[in-house]
KEPA-247391 format. One record per residue (C-alpha): residue in three letters; chain; y, x, z. Coordinates in steps of 0.05 Angstrom, whole numbers, plus 5000, padded with zeros to 4 digits. Layout:
BEGIN
- ala  A  Y  X  Z
...
***
This chain:
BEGIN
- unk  A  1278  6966  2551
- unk  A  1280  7024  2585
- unk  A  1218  7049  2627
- unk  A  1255  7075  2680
- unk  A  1295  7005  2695
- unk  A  1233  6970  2725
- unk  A  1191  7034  2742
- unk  A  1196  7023  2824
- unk  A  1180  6955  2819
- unk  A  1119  6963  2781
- unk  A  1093  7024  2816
- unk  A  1110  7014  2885
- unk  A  1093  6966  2937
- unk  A  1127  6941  3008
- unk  A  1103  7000  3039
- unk  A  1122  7061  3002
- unk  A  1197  7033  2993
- unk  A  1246  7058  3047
- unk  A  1273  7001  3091
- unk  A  1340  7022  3084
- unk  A  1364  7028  3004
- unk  A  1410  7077  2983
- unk  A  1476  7061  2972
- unk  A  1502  7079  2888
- unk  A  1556  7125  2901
- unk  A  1619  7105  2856
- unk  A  1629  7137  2791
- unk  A  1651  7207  2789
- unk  A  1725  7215  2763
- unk  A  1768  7275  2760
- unk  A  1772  7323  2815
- unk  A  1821  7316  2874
- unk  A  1857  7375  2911
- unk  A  1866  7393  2975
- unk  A  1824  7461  2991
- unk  A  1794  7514  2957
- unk  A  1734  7477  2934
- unk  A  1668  7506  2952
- unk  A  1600  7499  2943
- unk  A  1534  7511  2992
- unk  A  1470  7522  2979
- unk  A  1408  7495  3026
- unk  A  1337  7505  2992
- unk  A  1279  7478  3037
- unk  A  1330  7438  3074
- unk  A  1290  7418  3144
- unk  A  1309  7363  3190
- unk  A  1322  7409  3240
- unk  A  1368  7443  3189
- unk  A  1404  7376  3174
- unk  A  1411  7368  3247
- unk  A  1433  7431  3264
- unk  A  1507  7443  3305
- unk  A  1517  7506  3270
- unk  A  1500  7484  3192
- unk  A  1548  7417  3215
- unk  A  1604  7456  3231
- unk  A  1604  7507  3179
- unk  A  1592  7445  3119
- unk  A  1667  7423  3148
- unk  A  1692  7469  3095
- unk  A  1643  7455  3043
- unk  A  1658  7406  2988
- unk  A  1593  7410  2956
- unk  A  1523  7419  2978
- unk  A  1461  7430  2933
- unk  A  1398  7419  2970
- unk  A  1323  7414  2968
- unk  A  1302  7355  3017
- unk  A  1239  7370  3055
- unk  A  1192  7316  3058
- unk  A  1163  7281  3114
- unk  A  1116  7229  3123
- unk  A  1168  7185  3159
- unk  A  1231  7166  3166
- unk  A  1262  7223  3206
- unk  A  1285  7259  3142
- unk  A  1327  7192  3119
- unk  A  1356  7188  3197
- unk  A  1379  7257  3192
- unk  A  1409  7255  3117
- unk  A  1455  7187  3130
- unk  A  1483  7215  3197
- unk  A  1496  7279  3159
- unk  A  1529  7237  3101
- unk  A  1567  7192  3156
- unk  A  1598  7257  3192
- unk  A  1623  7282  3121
- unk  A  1639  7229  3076
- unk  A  1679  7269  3034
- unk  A  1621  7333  3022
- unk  A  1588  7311  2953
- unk  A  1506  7321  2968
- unk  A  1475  7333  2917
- unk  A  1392  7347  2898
- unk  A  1353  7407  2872
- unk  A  1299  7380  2815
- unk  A  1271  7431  2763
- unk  A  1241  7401  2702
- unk  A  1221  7466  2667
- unk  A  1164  7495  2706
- unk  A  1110  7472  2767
- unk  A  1089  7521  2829
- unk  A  1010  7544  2813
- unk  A  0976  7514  2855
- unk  A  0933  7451  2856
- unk  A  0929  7439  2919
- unk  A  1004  7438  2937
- unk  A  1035  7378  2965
- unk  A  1104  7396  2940
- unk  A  1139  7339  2922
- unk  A  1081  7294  2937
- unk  A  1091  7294  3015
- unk  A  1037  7272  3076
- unk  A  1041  7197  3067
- unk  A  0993  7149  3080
- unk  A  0977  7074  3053
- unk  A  1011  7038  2996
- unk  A  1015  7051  2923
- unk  A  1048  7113  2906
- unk  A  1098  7119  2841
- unk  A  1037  7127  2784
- unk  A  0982  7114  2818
- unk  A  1002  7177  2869
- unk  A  0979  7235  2824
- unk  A  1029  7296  2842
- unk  A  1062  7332  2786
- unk  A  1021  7387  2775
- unk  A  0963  7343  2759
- unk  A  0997  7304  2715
- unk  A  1018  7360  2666
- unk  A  0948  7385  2672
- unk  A  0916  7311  2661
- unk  A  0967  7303  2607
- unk  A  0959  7380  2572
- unk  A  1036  7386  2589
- unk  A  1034  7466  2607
- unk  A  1072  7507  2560
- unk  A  1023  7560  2533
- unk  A  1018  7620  2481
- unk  A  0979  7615  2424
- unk  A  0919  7650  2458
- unk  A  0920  7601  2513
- unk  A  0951  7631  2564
- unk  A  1005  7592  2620
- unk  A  1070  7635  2617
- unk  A  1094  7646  2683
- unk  A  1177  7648  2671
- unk  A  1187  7667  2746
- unk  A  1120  7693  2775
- unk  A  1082  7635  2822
- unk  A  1105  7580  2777
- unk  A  1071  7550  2708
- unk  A  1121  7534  2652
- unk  A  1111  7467  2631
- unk  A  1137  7439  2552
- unk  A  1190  7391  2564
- unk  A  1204  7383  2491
- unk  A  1184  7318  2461
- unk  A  1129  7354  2416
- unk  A  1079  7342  2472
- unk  A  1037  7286  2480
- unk  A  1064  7219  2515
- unk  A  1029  7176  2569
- unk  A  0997  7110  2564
- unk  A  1069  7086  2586
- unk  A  1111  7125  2524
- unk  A  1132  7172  2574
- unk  A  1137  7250  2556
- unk  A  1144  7299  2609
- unk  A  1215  7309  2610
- unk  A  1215  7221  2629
- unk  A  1164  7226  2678
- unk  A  1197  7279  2712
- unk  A  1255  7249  2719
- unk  A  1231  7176  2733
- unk  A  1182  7210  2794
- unk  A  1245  7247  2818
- unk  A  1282  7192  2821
- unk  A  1227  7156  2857
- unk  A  1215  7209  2905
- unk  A  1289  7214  2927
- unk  A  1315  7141  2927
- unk  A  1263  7096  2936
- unk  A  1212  7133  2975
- unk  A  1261  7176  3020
- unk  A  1313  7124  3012
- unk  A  1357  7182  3015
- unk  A  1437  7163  2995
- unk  A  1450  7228  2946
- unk  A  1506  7240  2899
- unk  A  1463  7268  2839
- unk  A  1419  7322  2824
- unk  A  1423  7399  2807
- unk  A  1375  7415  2746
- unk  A  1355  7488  2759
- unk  A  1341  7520  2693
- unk  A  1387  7488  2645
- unk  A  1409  7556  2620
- unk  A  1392  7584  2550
- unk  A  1360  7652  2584
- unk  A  1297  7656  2626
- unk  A  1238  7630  2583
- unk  A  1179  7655  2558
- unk  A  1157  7663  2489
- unk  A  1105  7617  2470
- unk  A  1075  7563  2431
- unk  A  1134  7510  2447
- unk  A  1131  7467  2381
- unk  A  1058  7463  2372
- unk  A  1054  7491  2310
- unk  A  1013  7558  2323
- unk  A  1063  7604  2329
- unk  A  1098  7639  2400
- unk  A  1173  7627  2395
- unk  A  1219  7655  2437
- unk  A  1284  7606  2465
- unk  A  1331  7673  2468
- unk  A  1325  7676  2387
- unk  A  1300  7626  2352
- unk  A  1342  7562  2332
- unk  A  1291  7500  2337
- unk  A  1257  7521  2401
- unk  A  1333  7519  2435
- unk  A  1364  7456  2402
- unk  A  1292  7430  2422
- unk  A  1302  7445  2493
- unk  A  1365  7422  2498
- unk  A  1339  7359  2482
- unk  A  1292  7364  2534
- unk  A  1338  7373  2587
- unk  A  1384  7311  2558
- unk  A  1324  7273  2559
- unk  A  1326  7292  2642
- unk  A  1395  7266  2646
- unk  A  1390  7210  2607
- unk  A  1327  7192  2653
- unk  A  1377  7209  2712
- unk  A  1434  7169  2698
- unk  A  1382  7104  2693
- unk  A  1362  7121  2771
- unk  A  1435  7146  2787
- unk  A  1484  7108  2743
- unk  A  1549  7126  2785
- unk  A  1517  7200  2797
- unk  A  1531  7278  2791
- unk  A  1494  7312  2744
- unk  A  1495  7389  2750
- unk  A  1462  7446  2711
- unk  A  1464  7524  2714
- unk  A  1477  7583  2667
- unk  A  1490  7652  2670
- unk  A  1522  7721  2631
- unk  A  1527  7708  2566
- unk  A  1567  7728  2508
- unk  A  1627  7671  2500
- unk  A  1593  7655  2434
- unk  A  1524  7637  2463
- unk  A  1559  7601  2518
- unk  A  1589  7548  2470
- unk  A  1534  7545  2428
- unk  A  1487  7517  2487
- unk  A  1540  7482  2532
- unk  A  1579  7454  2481
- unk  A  1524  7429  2434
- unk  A  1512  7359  2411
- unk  A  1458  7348  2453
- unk  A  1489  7378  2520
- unk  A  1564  7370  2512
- unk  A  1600  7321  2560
- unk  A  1529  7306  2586
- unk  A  1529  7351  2646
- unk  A  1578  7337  2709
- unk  A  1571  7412  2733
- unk  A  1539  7483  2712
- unk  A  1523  7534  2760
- unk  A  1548  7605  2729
- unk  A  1502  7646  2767
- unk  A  1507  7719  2788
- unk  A  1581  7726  2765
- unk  A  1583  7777  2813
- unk  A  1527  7818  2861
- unk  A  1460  7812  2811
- unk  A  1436  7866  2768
- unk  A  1452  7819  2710
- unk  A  1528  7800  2726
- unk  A  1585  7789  2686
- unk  A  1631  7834  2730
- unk  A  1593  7896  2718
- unk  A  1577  7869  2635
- unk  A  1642  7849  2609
- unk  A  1712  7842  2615
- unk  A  1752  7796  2665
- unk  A  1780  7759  2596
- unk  A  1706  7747  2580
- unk  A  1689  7714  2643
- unk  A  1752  7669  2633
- unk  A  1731  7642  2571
- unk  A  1660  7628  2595
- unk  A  1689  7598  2650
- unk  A  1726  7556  2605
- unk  A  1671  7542  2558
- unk  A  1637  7507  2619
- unk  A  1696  7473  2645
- unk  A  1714  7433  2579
- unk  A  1631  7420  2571
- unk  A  1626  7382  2631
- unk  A  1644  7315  2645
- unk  A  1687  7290  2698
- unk  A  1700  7317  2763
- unk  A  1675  7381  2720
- unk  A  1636  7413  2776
- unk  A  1626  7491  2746
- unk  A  1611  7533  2809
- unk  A  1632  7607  2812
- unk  A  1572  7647  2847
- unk  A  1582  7708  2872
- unk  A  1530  7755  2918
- unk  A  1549  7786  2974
- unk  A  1538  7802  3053
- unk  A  1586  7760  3098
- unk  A  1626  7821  3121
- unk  A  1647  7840  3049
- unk  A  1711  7795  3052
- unk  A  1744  7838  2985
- unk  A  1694  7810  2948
- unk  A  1691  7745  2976
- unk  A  1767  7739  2964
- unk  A  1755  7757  2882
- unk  A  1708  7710  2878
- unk  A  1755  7670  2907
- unk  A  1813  7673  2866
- unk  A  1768  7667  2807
- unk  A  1752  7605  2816
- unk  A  1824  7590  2835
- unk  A  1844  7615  2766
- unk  A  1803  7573  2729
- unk  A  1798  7508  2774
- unk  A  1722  7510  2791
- unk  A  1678  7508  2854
- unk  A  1666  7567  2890
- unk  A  1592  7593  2927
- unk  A  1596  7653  2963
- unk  A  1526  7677  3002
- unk  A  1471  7730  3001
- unk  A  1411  7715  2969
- unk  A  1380  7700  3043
- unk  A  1437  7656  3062
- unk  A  1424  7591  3084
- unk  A  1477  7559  3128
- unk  A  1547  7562  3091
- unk  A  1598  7612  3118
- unk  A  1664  7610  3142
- unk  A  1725  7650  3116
- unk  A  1802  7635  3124
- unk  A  1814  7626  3057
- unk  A  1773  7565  3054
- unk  A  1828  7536  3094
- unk  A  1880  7538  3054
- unk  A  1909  7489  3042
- unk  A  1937  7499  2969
- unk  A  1930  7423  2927
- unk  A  1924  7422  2859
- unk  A  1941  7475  2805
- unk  A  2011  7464  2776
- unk  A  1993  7524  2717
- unk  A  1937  7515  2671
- unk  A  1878  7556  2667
- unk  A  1904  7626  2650
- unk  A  1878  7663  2580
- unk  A  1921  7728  2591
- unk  A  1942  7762  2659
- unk  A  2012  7758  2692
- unk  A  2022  7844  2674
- unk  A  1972  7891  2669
- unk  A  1905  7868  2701
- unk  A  1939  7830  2741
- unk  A  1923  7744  2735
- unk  A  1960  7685  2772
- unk  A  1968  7622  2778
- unk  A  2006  7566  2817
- unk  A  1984  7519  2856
- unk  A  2011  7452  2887
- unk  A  2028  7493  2959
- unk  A  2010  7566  2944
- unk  A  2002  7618  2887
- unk  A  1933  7664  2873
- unk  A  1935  7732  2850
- unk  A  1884  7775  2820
- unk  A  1874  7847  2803
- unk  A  1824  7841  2745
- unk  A  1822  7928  2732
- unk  A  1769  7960  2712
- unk  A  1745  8026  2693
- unk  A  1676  8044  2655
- unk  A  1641  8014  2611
- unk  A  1600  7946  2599
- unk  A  1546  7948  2652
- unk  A  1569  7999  2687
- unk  A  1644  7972  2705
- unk  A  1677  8001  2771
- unk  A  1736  7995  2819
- unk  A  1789  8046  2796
- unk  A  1820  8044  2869
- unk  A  1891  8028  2838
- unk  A  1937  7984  2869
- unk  A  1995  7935  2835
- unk  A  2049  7919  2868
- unk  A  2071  7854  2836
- unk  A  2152  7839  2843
- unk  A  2150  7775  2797
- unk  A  2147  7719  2856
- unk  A  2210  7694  2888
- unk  A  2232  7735  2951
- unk  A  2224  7684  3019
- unk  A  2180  7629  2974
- unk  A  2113  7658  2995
- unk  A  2074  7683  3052
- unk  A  2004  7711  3061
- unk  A  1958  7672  3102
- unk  A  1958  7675  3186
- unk  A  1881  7690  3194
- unk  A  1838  7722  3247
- unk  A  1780  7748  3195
- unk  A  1824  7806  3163
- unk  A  1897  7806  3190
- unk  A  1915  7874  3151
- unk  A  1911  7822  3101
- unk  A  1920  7750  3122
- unk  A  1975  7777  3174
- unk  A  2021  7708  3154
- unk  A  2085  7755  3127
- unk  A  2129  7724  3081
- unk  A  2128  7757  3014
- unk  A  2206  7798  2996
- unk  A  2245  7823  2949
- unk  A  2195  7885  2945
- unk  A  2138  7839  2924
- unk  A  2073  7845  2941
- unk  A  2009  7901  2934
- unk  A  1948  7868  2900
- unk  A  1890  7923  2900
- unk  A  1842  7927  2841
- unk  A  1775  7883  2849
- unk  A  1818  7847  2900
- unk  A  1862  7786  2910
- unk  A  1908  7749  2945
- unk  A  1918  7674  2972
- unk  A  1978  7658  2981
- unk  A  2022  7593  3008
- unk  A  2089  7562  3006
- unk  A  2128  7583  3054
- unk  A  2159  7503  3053
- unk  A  2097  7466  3021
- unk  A  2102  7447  2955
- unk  A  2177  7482  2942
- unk  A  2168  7542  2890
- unk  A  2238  7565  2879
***
């Protein structure tokens, strides 16, 4: 029998259990159509951020949102949450958990929270003392705690550490607290998680199989088919607390190769709902100034046919709010290949608004492009629209750039098209219906287009 199946009850009494239980959302399925579908990000989510009129009315165009809940040592947190659900039942919500490393410092009440009275999950010991009770910190040979992002210990989530008196390694516990913490203690009504970390990249080399020897995940075979395992361990832990929920993951630049090898592995293919592919665009590290637009697309493909139903990869892409061009790549790119799109800077907290959001374009009618329409130039058709996308570049890897060119593409149907009407950038969105001339599509840039009848193509 599982651990996790009768973890609350044992644990918990009347008093640390939220008086209102969550609700199991129903069982993800295949993605429906009707916008662009984008994505928000809200770390340290507040109550007063939950409740606030301007986050509300930008989230009307956001179809997912990945958050951090903030906890309080009542019920206002729970209030705010389920009115937020109510007033956008369609918005998947979705939490931020991270399995792979815990802030250092002891005296932190992260994830622990100010309660008072009854019998917390385990007795009420936060995380960071239980790794340190249980000798869970990953550590070098000499003894030292790697630090993969600087404030934060790495902890082993392989199975070589020890387990607790329950069976449990860390990778269990983790998830079984998590679980705890969000749906029975907050009662809060979420959709699934987001698993920061699941990429290959980002760890430290160290003593990760116990064996004497500092190994490091970018190279060597065991320690990455061994963390794998860890994180499947997380989901499989998840999916006992969340049966009917979304399970998303991250990753970033890669070659194509190294892509599959992780995200399509035995031990993480199919088990993910979603992947984050970070920094496509705006970090130091991104794919747009690395490789070619070809090389993106496969990635992007890679993580589409890893994933499990509704396949929830998210396109994320830096920038300031003003720089519509390269909001609109981004964009397109995610039009291309069918994903979620997140556009913000990396201080961006409420979700912006852009007229392209609106649009109202249904499901693609292509499939996911492998080669452009001519030139650098990639399209594809959608239910009530048509994307276009000037993929040029000029350089070299790491060091691409905008060559300034412009094609003018003449291969849509004169009178079938028109740009969007929009008050953001009308020497763009200026609603003109697309002629016989065709229409200019400048390099690094794109264009959304619609039906001038909905749905008629011809």
């Amino acid at each position: 029998m599982s651990i996790l199946t009768n973890f609350a009850r044992s644990y918990l009494s009347a008093a640390d259990v939220s008086t209102t239980p969550p609700v199991d959302p129903p069982a993800p399925g295949p993605v429906s159509y009707s916008t662009p579908k984008i994505c928000s990000l809200l770390y340290a989510a507040s109550v007063a951020d939950l409740n606030d009129a301007n986050f509300r009315a930008n989230l009307a165009q956001t179809d997912l949102l990945i958050f951090k809940p903030t906890l309080t040592a009542d019920t206002s947190y729970q209030s705010a949450f389920s009115s937020l659900k109510a007033q956008f039942p369609n918005t998947k919500f979705v939490a931020y958990v991270c399995v792979t490393e815990i802030l250092n410092n002891p005296a932190s009440s992260e994830y622990a929270g100010s309660w008072t009275g009854g019998t917390l999950y385990d007795g009420g010991i936060k995380p960071y003392d239980k790794v340190a009770a249980m000798n869970w910190w990953l550590r070098t040979v000499s003894g030292t705690i790697p630090q993969s992002y600087a404030g934060n210990n790495d902890v082993n989530y392989t199975d070589r550490v020890p387990t607790d008196g329950s069976g449990r390694d860390y990778a269990q516990w983790y998830g079984e607290y998590m679980t705890w913490l969000y749906r029975d203690r907050m009662g809060l009504q979420l959709d699934g998680w987001m698993a920061d970390n699941t990429k290959r990249y980002g760890y430290s080399a160290a003593n990760w199989l116990l064996d004497g020897v500092d190994r490091d995940v970018d190279s060597d075979a065991t320690v990455q088919q061994e963390t794998r395992a860890g994180h499947r361990k997380l989901i499989d832990t998840f999916r006992v607390g969340y049966p009917s929920g979304i399970f998303i993951g991250n990753g970033q630049q890669n070659t194509t190769a190294e892509v599959t090898a992780w995200h399509a592995s035995a031990e993480l293919n199919q088990a993910m709902n979603g992947i984050l592919y970070e920094g496509w665009d705006g970090k130091s590290y991104s794919d747009w100034d690395f490789y070619t637009f070809s090389h993106s697309m496969a990635n992007l493909g890679v993580m589409m046919d890893a994933c499990a139903d509704p396949k929830m990869v998210v396109l994320m892409v830096d920038g300031t709010q003003s720089d519509y061009k390269k909001m609109r790549r981004g964009l397109a790119v995610s039009l291309l290949a069918g994903c979620y799109f997140h556009y913000a800077d990396t201080s961006s907290q409420f979700p912006w608004m852009y007229d392209e959001y609106a649009a109202d374009l249904g499901a693609p009618l292509d499939p996911r492009p492998s080669a452009p329409l001519t030139a650098s130039l990639w399209g594809r058709r959608y239910e009530n629209g048509y994307v276009l996308f000037n993929a040029a570049q000029s350089g070299g890897p790491g060091a691409y750039t905008d060559p300034g060119t412009t094609i003018t593409y003449t291969g849509l149907p004169a009178g079938v098209y028109k740009r969007l009407n929009g008050a953001q950038v009308p020497l763009v969105n200026d609603g003109s219906v697309v002629g016989a001339g065709g229409i200019d599509v400048p390099s690094w840039d794109a264009r959304i287009l619609l039906c001038v009848n909905p749905g008629v193509h011809t």
